[in-house]
Structure formats: structure tokens, C-alpha cells
C-alpha positions in Angstrom: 0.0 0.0 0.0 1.3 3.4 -1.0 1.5 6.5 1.4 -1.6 8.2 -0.9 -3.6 5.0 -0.1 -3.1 5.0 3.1 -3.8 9.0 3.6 -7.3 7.9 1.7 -7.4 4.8 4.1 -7.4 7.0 7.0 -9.8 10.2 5.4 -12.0 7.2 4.7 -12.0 5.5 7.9 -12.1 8.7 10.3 -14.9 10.0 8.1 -16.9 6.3 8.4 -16.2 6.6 12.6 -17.7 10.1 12.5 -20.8 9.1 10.2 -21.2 6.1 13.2 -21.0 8.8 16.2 -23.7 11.0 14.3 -25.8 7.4 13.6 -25.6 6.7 17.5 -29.0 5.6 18.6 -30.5 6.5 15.2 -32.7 3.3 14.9 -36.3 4.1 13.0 -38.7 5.1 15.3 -41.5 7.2 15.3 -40.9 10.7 16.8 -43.9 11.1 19.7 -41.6 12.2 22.2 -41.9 16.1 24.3 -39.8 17.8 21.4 -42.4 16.4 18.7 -45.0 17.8 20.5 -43.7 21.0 21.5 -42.4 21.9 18.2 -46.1 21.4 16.8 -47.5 23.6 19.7 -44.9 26.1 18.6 -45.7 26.2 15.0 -49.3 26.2 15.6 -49.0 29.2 18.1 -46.8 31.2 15.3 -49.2 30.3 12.9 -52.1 31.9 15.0 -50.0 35.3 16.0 -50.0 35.8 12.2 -53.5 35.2 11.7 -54.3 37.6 14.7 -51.5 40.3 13.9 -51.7 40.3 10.2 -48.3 40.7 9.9 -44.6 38.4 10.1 -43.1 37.3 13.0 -39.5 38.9 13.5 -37.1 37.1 11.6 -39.4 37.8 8.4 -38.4 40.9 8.9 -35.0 40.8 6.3 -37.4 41.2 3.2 -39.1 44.7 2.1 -41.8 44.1 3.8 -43.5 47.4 3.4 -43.0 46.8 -0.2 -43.9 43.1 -1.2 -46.3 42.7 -3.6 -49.6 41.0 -2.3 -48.2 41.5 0.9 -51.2 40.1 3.6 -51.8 37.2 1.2 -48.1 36.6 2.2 -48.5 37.1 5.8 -51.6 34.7 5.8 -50.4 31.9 3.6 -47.4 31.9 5.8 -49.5 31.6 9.0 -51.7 29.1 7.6 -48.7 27.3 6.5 -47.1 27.2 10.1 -50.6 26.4 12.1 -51.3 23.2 9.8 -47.8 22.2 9.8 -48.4 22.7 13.4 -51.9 20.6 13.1 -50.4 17.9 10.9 -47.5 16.4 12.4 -50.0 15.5 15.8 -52.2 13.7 13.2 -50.3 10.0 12.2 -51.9 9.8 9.1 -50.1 13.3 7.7 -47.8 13.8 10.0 -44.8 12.7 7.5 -46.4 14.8 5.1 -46.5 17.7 7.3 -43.3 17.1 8.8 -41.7 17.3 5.3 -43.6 20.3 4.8 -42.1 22.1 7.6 -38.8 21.1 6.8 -39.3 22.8 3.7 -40.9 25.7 4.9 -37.8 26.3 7.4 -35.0 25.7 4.7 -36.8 28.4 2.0 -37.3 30.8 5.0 -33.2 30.0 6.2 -32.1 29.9 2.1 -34.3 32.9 1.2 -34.5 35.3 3.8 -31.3 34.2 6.1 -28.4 33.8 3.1 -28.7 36.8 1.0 -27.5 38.5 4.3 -24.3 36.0 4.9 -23.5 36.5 0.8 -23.4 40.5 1.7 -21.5 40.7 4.9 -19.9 37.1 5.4 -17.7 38.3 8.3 -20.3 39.5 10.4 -21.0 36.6 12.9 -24.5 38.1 13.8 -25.4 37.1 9.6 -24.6 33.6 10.4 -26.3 33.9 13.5 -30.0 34.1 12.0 -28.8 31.5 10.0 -28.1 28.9 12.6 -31.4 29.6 14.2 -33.4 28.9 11.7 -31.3 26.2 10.7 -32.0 24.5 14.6 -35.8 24.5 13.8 -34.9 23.3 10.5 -33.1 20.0 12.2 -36.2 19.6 14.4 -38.7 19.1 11.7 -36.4 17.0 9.5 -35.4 14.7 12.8 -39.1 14.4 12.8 -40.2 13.8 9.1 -36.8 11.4 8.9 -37.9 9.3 11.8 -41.5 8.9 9.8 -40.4 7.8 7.0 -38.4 4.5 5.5 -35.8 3.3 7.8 -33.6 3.0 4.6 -33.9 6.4 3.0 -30.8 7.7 1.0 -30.2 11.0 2.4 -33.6 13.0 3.8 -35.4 10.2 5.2 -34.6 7.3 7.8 -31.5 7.0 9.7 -29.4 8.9 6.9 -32.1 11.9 7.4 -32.0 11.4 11.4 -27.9 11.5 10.7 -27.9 14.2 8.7 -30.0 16.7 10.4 -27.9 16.0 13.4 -25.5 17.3 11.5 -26.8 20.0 10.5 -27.6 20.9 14.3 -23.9 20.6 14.4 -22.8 23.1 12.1 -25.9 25.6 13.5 -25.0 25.3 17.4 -21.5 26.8 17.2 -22.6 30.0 15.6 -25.3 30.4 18.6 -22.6 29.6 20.9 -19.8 31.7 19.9 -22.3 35.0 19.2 -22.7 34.9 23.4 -18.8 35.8 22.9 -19.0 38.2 19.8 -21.6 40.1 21.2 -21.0 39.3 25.3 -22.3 42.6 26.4 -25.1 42.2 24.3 -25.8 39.0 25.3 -25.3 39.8 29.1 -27.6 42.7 28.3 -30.8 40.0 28.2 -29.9 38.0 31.3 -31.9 39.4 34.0 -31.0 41.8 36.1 -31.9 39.9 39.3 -29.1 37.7 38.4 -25.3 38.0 39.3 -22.5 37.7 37.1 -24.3 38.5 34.1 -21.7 38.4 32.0 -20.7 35.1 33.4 -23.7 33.6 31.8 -23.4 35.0 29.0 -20.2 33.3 28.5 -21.6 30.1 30.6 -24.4 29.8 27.6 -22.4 30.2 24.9 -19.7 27.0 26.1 -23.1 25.1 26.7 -24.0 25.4 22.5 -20.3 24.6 21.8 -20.2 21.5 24.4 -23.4 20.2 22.8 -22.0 20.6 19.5 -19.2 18.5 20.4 -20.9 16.3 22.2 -23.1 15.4 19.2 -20.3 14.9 16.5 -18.5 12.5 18.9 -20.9 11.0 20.2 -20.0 11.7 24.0 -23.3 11.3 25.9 -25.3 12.7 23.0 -28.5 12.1 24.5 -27.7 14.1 27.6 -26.3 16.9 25.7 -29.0 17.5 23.8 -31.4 17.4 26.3 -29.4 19.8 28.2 -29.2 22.3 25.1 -32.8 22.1 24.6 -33.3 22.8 28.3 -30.9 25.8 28.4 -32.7 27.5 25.6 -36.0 26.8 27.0 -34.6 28.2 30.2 -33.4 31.3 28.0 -37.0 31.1 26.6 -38.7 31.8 30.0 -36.2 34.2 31.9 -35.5 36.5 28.7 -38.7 36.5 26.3 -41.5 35.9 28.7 -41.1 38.8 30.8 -41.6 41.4 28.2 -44.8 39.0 26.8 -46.6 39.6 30.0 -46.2 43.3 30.3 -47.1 43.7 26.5 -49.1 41.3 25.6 -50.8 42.8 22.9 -47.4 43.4 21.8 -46.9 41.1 18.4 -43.2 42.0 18.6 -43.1 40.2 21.8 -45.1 37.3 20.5 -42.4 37.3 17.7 -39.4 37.3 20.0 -41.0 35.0 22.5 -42.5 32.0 19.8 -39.1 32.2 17.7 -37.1 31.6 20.9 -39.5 28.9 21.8 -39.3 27.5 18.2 -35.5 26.9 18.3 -35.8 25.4 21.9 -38.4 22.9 19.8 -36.5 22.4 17.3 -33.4 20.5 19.8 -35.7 19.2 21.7 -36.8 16.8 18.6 -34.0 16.0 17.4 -33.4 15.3 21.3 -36.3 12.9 20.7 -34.4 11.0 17.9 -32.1 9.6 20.9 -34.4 7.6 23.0 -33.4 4.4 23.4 -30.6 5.0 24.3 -28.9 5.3 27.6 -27.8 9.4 29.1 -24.8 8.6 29.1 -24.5 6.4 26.4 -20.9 7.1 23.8 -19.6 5.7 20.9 -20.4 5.6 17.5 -22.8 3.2 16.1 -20.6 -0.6 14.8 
């Protein structure tokens, strides 16, 4: 064997151990666990803001809104969308279907609305930043149409699509994780002011969304570090976007900033979902 064979050898067999630490615990199974069911609560509750507000939640916001054409058919279709995505994947019988449709829905509204931004200003983090969260609601609907469908699905579906949208997570949760460092005293701005060491958390926060990330590629207790991520933001979720919901609750920018938050806690909390059956502190990649 030749030293270019044996570089390949090695490329090959280090990419094959990483493809087995993403597959950990990816056996076909239908998706009914809390991060199914909360990221349908979600869409369903973004889908009614829109109907009641008329207008697009926040991270719509990167278009010219005032000046799209048809603009409230827009807003309406795009609520309707979200509520019977919402609707669908509780109901077995469409719930691949609507799970698919979401997943679409998430990757035009990431590819459309999110990239033109990155493709203008590459090196500012917070471009990738809007990115990444769309991209973690994204993973949540795929982990849930992938675990519908054929176990044996090339690339979308089955334990490739369960693999692959953990990867994606992957690729998303770093950008979260190193904005809390970009913008600290942003970030340390939202923590509330009750609590000490603000900036400390900010920091703490960030390492949490780069652990997980880790965590997930190499398999080191995957299930647990998921769960953990998806029970950070949700603990984000409460302390930073709820407050300003209940003084202004007529406020539809504070249903925005409060649902989207909620939506990419959702969105780990399924693909959270995708490892049960396996142990917390399970590691290793798949033989």
C-alpha cells in the first residue's frame, strides 16, 4: 500500500467513525416524544400570531416588507402554513407529510430570507447567526419527518435523514454559541438583572451550545447533551422572552421574540427525541 492510499485509508476510515458517532442511537422510530410535541405547539401558536396580527413574525423581517407585492396574502399563507404544519404532524396519518412540509418551509425561509444576508456581509458573525437559528428549527422538523419515514432512505429520510440533520444541528449550534462571545455585552444585556455575574452567563451559555455541538459529533453522551441544550434555551426562553410577553401582551413584537425563541428550543428538543433508546450517558459511535 502506497502512502496516498493509506492517507485515503485513513480520510476514509475517520470519516466512516464520525458518520457512526452522528448514527448513535438513530434506529427508525416514530418521533412522539416532548420535542415532537412541543415543536407542533410552537408552529401552531406562530401560525395563530400571524392570523391575529396580520403581519410576520421577526425574523421575516429581512425582506421589504412594506414593499412586497400582495403583501397580507403573504402574511396569511405563511401563517396558515405554520398552524397546519403545526396541526399535521400530531395527526399520524399526515404527520410525515407535514413534517416534510415544515422542513421545507424552514430551509426556504433560512435559504431565502437568512443567506442573502451572509453572501453580503460574510464576516459579520451576527449574519450567520440568523442562520443557525433557523437552521436548529430546521433539524427539528427533518429529525421528525426522517424518523417517519423508511428506515432506509438515502439522504432526507430514515437513519441517513436522522444522521444528517444531526449534522446539520452541528454546524448551527457553534454560531449560537460563539455570538454569546461576539456580542458578550449584548448577550449579558438580556440576562436578567436579578441575576449576578451577568456576563458570566453569557459566557456560561455560549460553552453550553459549543459543548453540545461537540458532544453530538463525537458521540460523547449525545443524548444528555442535547437534552441539556434544549433545556438551556428553554430556560433562556422563559427568563428573557417571557417577561416582556406579559407586560405587553398585545405586543406582536413580543409574541415574535417569545414564539421564535420557543421554536428553536423545539427544534433541539426533537432532534433530542431522535435519541431515546438510548442510555444518558450512552458514547460511541454506532458498529
Amino acid at each position: 500500500m502506497d502512502a496516498a492510499s493509506g492517507v485515503d485509508g485513513k480520510r476514509a476510515g475517520a470519516a466512516a467513525w464520525l458518520a457512526g458517532c452522528l448514527a448513535a442511537g438513530a434506529g427508525h422510530r416514530v418521533a412522539r416524544g416532548p420535542g415532537h410535541a412541543l415543536l407542533a405547539l410552537v408552529m401552531m401558536a406562530l401560525g395563530v400570531r400571524g392570523l391575529a396580527f396580520g403581519d410576520f413574525a421577526g425574523t421575516w423581517q429581512r425582506i421589504p416588507i412594506a414593499h412586497l407585492p400582495a403583501h397580507d396574502v403573504f402574511v396569511y399563507l405563511t401563517a396558515l402554513v405554520e398552524l397546519a404544519t403545526g396541526i399535521g404532524i400530531l395527526i399520524p396519518r399526515v404527520a410525515k407529510v407535514a413534517a416534510g412540509a415544515m422542513s421545507v418551509f424552514a430551509l426556504l425561509w433560512m435559504v431565502l430570507l437568512k443567506f442573502p444576508a451572509i453572501l453580503y456581509a460574510p464576516a459579520m458573525e451576527a449574519t450567520w447567526l440568523g442562520a443557525a437559528e433557523i437552521a436548529v428549527i430546521l433539524t427539528g422538523a427533518w429529525a421528525v419527518f426522517a424518523s417517519l419515514a423508511k428506515p432506509d432512505g438515502r439522504f432526507l429520510a430514515g437513519r441517513n435523514g436522522i444522521r444528517n440533520a444531526r449534522l446539520l444541528l452541528v454546524l448551527a449550534l457553534p454560531t449560537i454559541g460563539l455570538s454569546h462571545y461576539f456580542y458578550a455585552d449584548i448577550t449579558a444585556g438580556f440576562v436578567p438583572a436579578w441575576l449576578p455575574w451577568r456576563h458570566g452567563w453569557a459566557y456560561l451559555t455560549g460553552a453550553g451550545s459549543l459543548a453540545t455541538a461537540l458532544g453530538i459529533l463525537f458521540a460523547l453522551w449525545p443524548r444528555l447533551a442535547t437534552t441539556l441544550e434544549a433545556a438551556m434555551l428553554g430556560v433562556i426562553t422563559l427568563l428573557v422572552w417571557l417577561p416582556p410577553l406579559l407586560a405587553h401582551a398585545h405586543d406582536s413584537d413580543a409574541w415574535s421574540a417569545f414564539l421564535m425563541s420557543s421554536a428553536i428550543t423545539a427544534g433541539a428538543a426533537a432532534v433530542a427525541d431522535s435519541y431515546r433508546g438510548i442510555g444518558w450517558t450512552a458514547r460511541g459511535p454506532v458498529a
